[in-house]
C-alpha positions as CSV (number, residue, x, y, z in Angstrom):
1,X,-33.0,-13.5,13.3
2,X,-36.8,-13.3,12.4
3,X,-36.7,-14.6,9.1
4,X,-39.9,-12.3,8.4
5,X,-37.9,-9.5,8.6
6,X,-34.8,-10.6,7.0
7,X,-33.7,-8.7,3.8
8,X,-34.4,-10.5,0.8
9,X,-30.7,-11.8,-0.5
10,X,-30.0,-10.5,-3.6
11,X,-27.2,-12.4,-5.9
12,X,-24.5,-9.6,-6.3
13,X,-23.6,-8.7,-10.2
14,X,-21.3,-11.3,-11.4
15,X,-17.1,-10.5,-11.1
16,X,-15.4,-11.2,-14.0
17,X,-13.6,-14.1,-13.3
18,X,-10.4,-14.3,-16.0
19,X,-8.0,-11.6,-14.4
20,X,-7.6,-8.9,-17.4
21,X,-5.4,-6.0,-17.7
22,X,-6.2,-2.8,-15.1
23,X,-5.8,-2.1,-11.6
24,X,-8.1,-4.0,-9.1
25,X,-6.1,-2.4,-5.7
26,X,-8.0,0.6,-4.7
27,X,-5.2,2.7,-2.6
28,X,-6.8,6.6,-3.1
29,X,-10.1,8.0,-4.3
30,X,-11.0,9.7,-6.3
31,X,-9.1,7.6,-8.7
32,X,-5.0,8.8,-9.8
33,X,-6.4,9.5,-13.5
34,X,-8.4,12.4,-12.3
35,X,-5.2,14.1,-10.9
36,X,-4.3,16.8,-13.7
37,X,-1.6,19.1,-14.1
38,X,-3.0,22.2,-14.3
39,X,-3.9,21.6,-10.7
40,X,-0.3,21.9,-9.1
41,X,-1.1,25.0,-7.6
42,X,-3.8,23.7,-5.8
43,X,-0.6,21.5,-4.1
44,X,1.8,24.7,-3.8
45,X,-0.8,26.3,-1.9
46,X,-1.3,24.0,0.3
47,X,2.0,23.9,1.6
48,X,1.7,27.6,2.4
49,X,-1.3,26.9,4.8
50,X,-0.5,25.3,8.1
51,X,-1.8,22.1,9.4
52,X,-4.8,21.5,10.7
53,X,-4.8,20.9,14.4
54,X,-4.4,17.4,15.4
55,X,-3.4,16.5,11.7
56,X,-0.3,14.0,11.9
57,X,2.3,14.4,9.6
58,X,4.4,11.2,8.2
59,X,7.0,10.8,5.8
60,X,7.3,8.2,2.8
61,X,10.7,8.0,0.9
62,X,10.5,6.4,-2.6
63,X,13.3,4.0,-3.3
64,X,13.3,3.6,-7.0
65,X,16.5,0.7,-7.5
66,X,15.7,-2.6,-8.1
67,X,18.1,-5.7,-9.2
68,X,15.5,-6.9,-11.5
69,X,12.1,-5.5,-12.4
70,X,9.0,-8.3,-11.8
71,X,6.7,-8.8,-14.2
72,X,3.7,-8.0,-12.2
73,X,5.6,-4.6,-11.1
74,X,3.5,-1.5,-11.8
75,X,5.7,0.7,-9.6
76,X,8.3,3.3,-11.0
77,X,11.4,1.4,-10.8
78,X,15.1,1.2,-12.2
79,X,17.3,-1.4,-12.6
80,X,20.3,0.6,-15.1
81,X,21.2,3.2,-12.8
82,X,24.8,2.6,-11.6
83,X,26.5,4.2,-8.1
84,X,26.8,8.0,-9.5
85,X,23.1,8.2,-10.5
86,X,22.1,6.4,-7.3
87,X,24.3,9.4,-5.5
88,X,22.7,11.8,-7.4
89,X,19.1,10.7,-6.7
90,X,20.1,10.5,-3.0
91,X,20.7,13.9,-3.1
92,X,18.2,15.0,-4.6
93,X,15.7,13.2,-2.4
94,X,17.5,15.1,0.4
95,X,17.0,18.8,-1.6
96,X,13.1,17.8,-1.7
97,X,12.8,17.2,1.7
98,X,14.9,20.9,2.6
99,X,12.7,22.5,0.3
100,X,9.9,21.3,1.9
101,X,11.0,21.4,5.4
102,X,10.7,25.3,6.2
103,X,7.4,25.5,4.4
104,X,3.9,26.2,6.9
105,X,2.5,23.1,6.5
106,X,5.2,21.0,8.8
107,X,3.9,24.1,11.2
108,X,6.6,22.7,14.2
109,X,4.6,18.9,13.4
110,X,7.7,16.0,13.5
111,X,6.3,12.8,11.5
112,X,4.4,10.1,13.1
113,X,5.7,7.3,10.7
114,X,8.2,6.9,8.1
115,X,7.7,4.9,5.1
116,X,10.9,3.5,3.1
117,X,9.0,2.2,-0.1
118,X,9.7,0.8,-3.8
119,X,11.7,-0.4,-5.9
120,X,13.8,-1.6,-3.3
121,X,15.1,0.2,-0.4
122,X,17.4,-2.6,0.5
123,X,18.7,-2.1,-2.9
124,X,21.2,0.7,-1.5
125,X,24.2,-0.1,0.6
126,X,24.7,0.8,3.9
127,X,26.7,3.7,3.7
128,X,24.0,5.1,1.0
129,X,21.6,4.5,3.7
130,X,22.9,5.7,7.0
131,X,23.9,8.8,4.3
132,X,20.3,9.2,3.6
133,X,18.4,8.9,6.7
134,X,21.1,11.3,8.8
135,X,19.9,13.8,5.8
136,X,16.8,12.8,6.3
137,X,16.1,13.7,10.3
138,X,18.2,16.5,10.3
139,X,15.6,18.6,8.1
140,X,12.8,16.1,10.2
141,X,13.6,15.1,13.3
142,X,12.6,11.6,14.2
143,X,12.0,11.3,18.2
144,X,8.5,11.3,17.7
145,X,8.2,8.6,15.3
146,X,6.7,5.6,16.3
147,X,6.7,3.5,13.3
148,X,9.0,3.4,10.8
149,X,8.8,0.6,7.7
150,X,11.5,-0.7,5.5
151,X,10.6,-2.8,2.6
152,X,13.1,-5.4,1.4
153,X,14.0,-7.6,-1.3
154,X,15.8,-11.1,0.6
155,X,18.3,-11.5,-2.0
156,X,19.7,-7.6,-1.2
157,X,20.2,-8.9,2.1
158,X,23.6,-9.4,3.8
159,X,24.1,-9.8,8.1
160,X,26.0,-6.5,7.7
161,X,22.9,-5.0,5.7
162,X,20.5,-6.4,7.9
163,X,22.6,-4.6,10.8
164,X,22.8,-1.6,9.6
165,X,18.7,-1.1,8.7
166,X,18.6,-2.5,12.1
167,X,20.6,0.5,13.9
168,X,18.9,2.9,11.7
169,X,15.8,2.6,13.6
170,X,13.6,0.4,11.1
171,X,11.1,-0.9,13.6
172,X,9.1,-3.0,10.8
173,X,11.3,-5.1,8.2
174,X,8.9,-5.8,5.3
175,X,10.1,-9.1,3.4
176,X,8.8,-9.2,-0.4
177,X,9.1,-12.7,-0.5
178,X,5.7,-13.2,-2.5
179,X,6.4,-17.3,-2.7
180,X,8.7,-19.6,-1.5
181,X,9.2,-21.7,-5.0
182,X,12.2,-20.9,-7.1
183,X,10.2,-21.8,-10.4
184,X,7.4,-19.3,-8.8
185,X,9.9,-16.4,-8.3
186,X,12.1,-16.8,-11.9
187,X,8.8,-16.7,-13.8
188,X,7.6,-14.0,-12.4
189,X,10.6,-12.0,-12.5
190,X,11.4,-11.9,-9.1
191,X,15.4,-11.6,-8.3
192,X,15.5,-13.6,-5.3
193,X,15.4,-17.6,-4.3
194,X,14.0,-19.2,-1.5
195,X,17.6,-20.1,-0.1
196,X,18.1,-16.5,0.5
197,X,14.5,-15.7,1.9
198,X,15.4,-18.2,5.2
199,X,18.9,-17.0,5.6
200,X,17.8,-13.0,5.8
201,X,14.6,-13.8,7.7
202,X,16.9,-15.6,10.4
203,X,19.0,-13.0,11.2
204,X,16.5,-10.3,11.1
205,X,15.1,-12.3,13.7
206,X,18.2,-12.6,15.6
207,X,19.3,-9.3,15.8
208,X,15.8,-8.1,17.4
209,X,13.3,-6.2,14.7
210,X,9.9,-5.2,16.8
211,X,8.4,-6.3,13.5
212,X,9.2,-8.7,10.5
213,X,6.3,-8.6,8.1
214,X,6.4,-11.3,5.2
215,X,4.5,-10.2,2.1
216,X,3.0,-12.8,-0.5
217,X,0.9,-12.9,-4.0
218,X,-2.0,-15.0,-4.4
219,X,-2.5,-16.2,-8.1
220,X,1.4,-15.3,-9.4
221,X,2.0,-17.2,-13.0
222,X,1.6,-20.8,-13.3
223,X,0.9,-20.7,-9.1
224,X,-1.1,-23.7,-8.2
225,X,-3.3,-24.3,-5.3
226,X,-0.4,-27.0,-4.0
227,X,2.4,-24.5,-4.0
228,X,-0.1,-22.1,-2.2
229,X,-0.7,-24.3,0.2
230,X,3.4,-24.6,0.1
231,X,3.9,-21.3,0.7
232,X,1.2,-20.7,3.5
233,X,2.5,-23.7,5.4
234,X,6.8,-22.2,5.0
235,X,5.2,-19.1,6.1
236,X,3.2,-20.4,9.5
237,X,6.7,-22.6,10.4
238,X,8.5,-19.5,10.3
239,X,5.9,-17.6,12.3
240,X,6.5,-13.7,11.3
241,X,5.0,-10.9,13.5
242,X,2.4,-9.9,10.5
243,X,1.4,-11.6,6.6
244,X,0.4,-9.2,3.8
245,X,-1.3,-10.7,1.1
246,X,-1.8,-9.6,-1.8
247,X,-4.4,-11.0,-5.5
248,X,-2.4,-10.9,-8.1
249,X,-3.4,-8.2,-10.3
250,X,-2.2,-6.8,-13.9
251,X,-2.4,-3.1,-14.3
252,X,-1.5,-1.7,-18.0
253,X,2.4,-0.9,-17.2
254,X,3.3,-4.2,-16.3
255,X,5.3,-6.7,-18.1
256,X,2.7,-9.6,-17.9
257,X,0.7,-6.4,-19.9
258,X,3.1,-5.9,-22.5
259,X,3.1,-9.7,-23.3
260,X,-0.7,-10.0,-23.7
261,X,-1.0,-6.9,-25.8
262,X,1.7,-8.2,-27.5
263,X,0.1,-11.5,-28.4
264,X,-3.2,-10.0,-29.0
265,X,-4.7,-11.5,-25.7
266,X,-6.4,-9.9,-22.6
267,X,-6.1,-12.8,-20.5
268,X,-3.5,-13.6,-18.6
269,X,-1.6,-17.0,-17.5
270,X,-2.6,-16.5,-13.6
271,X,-5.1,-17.5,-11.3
272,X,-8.8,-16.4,-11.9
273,X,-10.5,-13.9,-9.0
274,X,-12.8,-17.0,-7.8
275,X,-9.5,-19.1,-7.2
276,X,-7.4,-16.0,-5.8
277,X,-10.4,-15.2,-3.2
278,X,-10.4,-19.0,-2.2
279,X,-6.7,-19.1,-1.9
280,X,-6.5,-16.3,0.1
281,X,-9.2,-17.4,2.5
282,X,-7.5,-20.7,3.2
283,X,-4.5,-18.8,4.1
284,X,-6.7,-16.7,6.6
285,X,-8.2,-19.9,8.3
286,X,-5.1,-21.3,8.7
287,X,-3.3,-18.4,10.3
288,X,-6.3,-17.8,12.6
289,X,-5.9,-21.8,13.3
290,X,-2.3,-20.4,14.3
291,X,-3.7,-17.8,16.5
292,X,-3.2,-15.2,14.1
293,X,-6.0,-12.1,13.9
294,X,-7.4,-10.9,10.5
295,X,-6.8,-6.9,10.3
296,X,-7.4,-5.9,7.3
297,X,-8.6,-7.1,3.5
298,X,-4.8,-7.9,3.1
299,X,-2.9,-8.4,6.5
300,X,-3.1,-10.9,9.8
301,X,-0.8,-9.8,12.8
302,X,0.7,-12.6,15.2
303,X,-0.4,-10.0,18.3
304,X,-2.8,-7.3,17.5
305,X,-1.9,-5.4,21.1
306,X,1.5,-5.2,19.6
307,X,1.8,-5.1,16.2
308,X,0.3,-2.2,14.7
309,X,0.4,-0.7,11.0
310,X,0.6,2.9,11.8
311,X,0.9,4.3,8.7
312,X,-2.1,2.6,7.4
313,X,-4.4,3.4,10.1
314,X,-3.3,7.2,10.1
315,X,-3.3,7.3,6.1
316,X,-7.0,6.2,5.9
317,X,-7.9,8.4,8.7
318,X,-6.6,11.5,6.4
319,X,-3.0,11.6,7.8
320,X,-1.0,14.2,6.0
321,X,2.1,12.5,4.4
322,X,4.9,14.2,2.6
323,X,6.3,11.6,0.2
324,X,9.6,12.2,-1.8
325,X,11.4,10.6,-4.9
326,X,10.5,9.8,-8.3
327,X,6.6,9.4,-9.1
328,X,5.9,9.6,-5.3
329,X,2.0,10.7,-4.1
330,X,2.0,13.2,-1.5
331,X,-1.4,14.3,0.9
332,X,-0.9,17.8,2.4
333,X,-4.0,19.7,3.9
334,X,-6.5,18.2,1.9
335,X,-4.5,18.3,-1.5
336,X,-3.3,15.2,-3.4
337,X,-0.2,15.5,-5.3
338,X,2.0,13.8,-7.0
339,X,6.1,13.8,-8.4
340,X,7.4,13.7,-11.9
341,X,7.2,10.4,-13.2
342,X,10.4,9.8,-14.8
343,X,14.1,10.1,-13.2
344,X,16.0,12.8,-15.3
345,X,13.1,15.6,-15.3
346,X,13.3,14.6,-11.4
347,X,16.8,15.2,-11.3
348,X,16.3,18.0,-13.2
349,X,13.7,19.9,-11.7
350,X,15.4,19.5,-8.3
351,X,18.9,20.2,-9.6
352,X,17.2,23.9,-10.3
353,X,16.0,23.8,-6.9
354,X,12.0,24.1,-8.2
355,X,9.7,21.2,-6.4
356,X,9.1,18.6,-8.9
357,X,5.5,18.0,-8.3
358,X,3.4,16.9,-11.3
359,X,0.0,16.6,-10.9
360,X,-2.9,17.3,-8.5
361,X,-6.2,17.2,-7.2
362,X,-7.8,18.9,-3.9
363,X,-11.1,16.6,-3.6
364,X,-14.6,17.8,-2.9
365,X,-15.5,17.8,1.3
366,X,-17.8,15.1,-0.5
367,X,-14.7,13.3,-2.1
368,X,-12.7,13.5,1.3
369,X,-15.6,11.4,3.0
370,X,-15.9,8.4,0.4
371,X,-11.9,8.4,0.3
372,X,-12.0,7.8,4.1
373,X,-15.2,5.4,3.8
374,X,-13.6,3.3,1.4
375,X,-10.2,3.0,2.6
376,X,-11.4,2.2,6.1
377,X,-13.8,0.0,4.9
378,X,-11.0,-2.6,3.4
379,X,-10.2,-3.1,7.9
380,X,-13.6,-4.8,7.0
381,X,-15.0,-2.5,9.4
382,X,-16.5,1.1,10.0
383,X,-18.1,2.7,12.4
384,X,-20.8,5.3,11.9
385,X,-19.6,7.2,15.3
386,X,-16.4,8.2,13.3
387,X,-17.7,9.6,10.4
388,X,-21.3,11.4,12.2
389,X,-17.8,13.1,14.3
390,X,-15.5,14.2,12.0
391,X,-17.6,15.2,8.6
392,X,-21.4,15.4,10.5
393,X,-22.9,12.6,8.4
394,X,-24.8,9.6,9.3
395,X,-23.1,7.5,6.9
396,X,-26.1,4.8,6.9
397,X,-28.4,7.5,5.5
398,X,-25.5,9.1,3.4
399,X,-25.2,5.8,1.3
400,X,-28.0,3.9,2.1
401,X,-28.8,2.7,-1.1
402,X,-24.9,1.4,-1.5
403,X,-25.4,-0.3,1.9
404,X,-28.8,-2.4,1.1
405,X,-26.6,-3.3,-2.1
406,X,-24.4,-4.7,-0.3
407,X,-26.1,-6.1,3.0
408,X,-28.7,-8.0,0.6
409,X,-25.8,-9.7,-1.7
410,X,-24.9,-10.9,1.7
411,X,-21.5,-9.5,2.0
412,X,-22.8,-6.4,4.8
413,X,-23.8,-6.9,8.3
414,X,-25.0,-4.4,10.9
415,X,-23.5,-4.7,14.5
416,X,-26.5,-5.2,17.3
417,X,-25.1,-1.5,18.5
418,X,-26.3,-0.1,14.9
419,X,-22.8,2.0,15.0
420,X,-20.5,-0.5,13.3
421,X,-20.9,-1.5,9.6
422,X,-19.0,-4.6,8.7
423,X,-17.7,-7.0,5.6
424,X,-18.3,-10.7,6.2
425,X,-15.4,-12.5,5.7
426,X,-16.3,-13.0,1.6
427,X,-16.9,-9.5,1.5
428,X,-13.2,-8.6,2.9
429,X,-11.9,-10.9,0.4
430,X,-13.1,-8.9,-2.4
431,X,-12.9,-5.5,-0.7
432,X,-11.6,-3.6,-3.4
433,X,-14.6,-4.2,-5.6
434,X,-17.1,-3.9,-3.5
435,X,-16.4,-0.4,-2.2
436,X,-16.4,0.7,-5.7
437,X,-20.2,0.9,-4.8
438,X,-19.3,4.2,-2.9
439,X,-17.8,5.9,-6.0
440,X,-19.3,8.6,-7.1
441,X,-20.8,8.1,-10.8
442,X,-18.8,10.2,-12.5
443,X,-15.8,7.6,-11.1
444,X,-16.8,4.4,-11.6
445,X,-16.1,4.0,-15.4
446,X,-13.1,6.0,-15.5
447,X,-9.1,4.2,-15.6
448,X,-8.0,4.1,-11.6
449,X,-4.6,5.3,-12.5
């Protein structure tokens, strides 16, 4: 590079570096808080309109049952409900999806991915299960899904259970194992040991899953930069098709939260950002080392020609996806929605066969495009081609101003082809901030969720 030309590097505003309370993951814009209630018929609407052409349609199914809740957990989750209100949530999950299913906006479209999130979807048994899903494509039929995810807690896992997700169809088994040391996983709050994490990965492999993902936690409570190194080295020997990982973070309805407010203190026993950054970029190097490929701000994949996260790529392009259960977030034709937060109004509102949707928002054409931008911009990449197609904006004049920012902190670069924008590899690593330079003003001081 001619160093004449070369933009000045600017020293980017500083992070905070303690980890406070509020959400750091950016997973939807514009943020959950601006979803509002008196904007649910913006969602009932939209599922009188059908799709627009070439729109896939996927399918997320909200698992809320957990044998202990962690103390980082910000998800809605249950761990008092005993085999009658299981049943009846089942059911009702099933009544959602029938009251959905004849509506204009499935418009003869059969889903492209199926998501079984938490909670803990490996919480249920495997009656419960094949009960479920046989609900489940009979409203939906599956034969034109080609990626279907099941997350799992190891210590839920039995060879029968295992066997049983297996014939289901799961093609990617996600692991929460988050770390391998036992003193790690009781602090935190985590239900399972590492004897049980070896013992379910084995047979998953055995018995043949396309995919085994293994999901971790950079910066848990009293984590060091030894058991890190632990845990990345347990998870290279056992050599998984894919490796989420997650920074630690500690959004307001957690129980790490609780505890600080409690005590009168915003700061709380885990890793700082600067250490959780450098953590997770030694586990990067090293799984490249093991011929691993970086994919996203959060995930490296053994075999990028064959392991794919569907439901990522096709979310972030602006997939439609119906999502079902308690506190779920659904995207139909443009509209975001989401459920009823808690389990007995859930119940309820289904039991009187009404849909139990409780707030909404149907964002700006201008909203749509930084959603998209941002999201797509934590694969650490975007292309200018994609977005000039599909909204008729030259992103690189669009936000300009956001994109010197960012180039001159040193965190941007510009491929020689001028079409691709993308992060350096200290810019991926703190993804989730930096594309809070996209926001919109009125968006940037406001609580995400």
């Amino acid at each position: 590079m001619n160093t004449a030309t070369a933009p000045t590097r600017l020293t980017a505003p500083p992070l905070e570096k303690a980890t406070t309370a509020g959400n750091y993951f950016v997973s939807n814009y514009p943020p959950f808080s601006c979803w509002k209630p008196e904007r649910v018929p913006e969602a009932l609407a939209a599922l009188e309109r059908a799709p627009q052409p070439g729109t896939p349609l996927g399918l997320y199914v909200h698992i809320p049952f957990c044998r202990k809740r962690c103390h980082f957990c910000y998800f809605k989750v249950y761990t008092d409900k005993d085999s009658s209100e299981i049943r009846h949530y089942l059911e009702a999950v099933g009544r959602e999806l029938e009251l959905y299913a004849e509506r204009p906006f499935v418009g003869g479209r059969k889903p492209l991915f199926v998501y079984f999130g938490g909670g803990t979807p490996s919480y249920l048994s495997p009656d419960q299960l094949r009960h479920l899903v046989g609900h489940l494509q009979r409203l939906l039929p599956w034969d034109a899904v080609q990626e279907v995810t099941f997350e799992c807690e190891p210590g839920t896992l039995t060879d029968h259970k295992l066997a049983a997700i297996r014939e289901l169809g799961i093609t990617r088994l996600s692991l929460g194992i988050e770390n391998f040391d036992d003193h790690i996983l009781e602090i935190n709050g985590r239900a399972h040991r590492a004897r049980e994490i070896e013992r379910a990965y084995r047979y998953a492999r055995q018995i043949g899953f396309p995919q085994i993902n293994i999901d971790l936690i950079a910066g848990m409570v009293e984590e060091t930069e030894e058991n890190w190194r632990q845990c990345v080295r347990r998870t290279l020997e056992l050599a998984p098709d894919s490796v989420t990982i997650y920074q630690m973070e500690i959004p307001y309805n957690t129980t790490i939260y609780q505890r600080m407010k409690a005590e009168g203190k915003l700061v709380a026993p885990v890793a700082d950002w600067e250490t959780k950054r450098a953590w997770v970029k030694y586990a990067f190097a090293e799984l490249e080392a093991a011929g691993y490929t970086v994919a996203s701000a959060y995930t490296a994949v053994k075999d990028p020609a064959r392991t794919r996260f569907i439901y990522r790529d096709a979310l972030w392009q602006g997939a439609d996806m119906l999502a079902l259960g308690v506190a779920s977030f659904s995207h139909i034709g443009g509209t975001h929605f989401q459920n009823l937060h808690d389990f007995e109004p859930y119940l309820a509102k289904l039991d009187a066969g009404e849909l139990p949707i409780y707030r909404a928002l149907t964002p700006t054409p201008r909203e749509r495009l930084i959603r998209e931008l941002v999201l797509q911009f934590k694969l650490g990449r975007v292309r200018r081609s994609y977005f000039q197609a599909k909204y008729g904006v030259d992103i690189a004049a669009e936000f300009a101003d956001a994109l010197q920012r960012l180039e001159n902190w040193g965190f941007l670069e510009r491929a020689p082809d001028g079409d691709e924008l993308r992060f350096h590899r200290d810019g991926l690593l703190q993804a989730d901030r930096l594309i809070q330079e996209f926001f919109l003003p009125e968006h940037r001081q406001v609580r995400y969720a």
